[in-house]
C-alpha positions in Angstrom: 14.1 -2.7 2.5 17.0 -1.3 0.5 17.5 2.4 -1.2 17.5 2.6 -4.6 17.7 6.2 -5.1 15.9 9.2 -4.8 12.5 10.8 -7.2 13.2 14.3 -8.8 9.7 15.0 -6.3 12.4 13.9 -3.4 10.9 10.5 -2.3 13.2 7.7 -1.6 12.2 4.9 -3.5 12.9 1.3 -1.2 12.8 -2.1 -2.4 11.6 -4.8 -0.6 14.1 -7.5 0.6 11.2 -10.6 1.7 7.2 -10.7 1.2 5.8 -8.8 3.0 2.2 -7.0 3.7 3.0 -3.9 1.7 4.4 -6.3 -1.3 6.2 -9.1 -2.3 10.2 -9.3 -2.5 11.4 -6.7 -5.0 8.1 -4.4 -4.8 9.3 -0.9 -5.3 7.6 1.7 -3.0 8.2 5.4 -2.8 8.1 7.3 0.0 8.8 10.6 1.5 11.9 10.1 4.0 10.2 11.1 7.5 11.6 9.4 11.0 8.3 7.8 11.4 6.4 5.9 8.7 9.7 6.0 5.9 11.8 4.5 8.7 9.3 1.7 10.0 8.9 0.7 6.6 13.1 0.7 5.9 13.3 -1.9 8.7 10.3 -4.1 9.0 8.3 -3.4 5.9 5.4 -2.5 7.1 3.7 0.9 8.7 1.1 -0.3 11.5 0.3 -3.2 10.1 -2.6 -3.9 12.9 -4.3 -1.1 11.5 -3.9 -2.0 8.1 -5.4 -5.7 9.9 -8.1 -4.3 11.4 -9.1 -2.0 8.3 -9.2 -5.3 6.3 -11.2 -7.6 8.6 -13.7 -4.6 8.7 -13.7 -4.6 5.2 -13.9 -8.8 5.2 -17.1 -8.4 7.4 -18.6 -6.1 5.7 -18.5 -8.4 2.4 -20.6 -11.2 3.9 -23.6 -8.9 2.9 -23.9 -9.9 -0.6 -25.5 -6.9 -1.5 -23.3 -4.8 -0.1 -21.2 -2.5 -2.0 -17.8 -1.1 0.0 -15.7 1.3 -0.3 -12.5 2.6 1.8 -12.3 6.4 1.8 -8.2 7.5 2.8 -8.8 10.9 3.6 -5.5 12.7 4.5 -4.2 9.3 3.1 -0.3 10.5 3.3 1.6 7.7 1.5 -1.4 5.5 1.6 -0.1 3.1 2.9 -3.1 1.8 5.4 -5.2 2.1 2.0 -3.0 0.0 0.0 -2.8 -3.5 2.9 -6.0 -3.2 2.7 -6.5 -3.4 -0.7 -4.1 -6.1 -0.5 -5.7 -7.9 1.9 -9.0 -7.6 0.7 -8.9 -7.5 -3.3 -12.6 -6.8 -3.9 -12.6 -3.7 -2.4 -12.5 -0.1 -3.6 -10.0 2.3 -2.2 -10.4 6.1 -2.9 -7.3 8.2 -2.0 -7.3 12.0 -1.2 -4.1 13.7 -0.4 -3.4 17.2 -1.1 0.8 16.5 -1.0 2.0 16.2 -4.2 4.8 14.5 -3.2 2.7 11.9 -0.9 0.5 11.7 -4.4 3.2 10.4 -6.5 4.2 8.1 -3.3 0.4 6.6 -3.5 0.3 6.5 -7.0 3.7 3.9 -7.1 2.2 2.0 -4.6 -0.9 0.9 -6.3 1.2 0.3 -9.6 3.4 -2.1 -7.6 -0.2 -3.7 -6.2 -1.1 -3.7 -9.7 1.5 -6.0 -10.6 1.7 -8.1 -8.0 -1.8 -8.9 -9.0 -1.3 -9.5 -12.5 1.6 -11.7 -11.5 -0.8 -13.6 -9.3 -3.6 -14.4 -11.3 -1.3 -15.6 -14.2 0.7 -17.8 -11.8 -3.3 -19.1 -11.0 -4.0 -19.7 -14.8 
């Protein structure tokens, strides 16, 4: 991912250079700069993906249940960023995020508008 800048909140805001889980090419995410989840994310796009993996097939199997109504609570959610693949990766299901950090907050907050988009852009490219 490349730096575009930084937020007046002090989040670095990266852009995605290929698809990947967390977006497609040119998804702009927002991040506090830590050594841990900002820099995994710099060079391989992605935080822990097999978590984010195994959130989503939990939240696939639970879906079989047609009557079943699901939701993903991200308590202590950080950036969000587990929350958000797995929203990705499993669009029917509702993800509630609580995080006391402001700055994480505004972080979680770009990310679902970017997942917002990418939606919209894939159901008109379906239409």
């Amino acid at each position: 991912a490349r730096v575009l800048g930084v937020t007046p909140t002090g989040n670095t805001l990266l852009q995605l250079n290929k698809d990947y889980a967390l977006g497609c090419k040119g998804t702009i995410l927002e991040l506090p700069k830590d050594q841990i989840i900002y820099k995994s994310v710099k060079n391989k796009g992605s935080w822990d993906l097999e978590g984010s993996k195994f959130l989503a097939r939990s939240l696939k199997k639970a879906f079989e249940n047609p009557h079943a109504k699901i939701a993903l609570l991200d308590i202590g959610a950080n950036t969000g960023l587990y929350g958000v693949v797995a929203k990705v990766l499993t669009p029917n299901s509702q993800v509630h995020f609580f995080e006391p950090t402001p700055g994480a907050q505004k972080s979680i907050f770009t990310s679902l508008k970017a997942l917002e988009n990418k939606i919209a852009t894939d159901n008109k490219k379906t239409t």
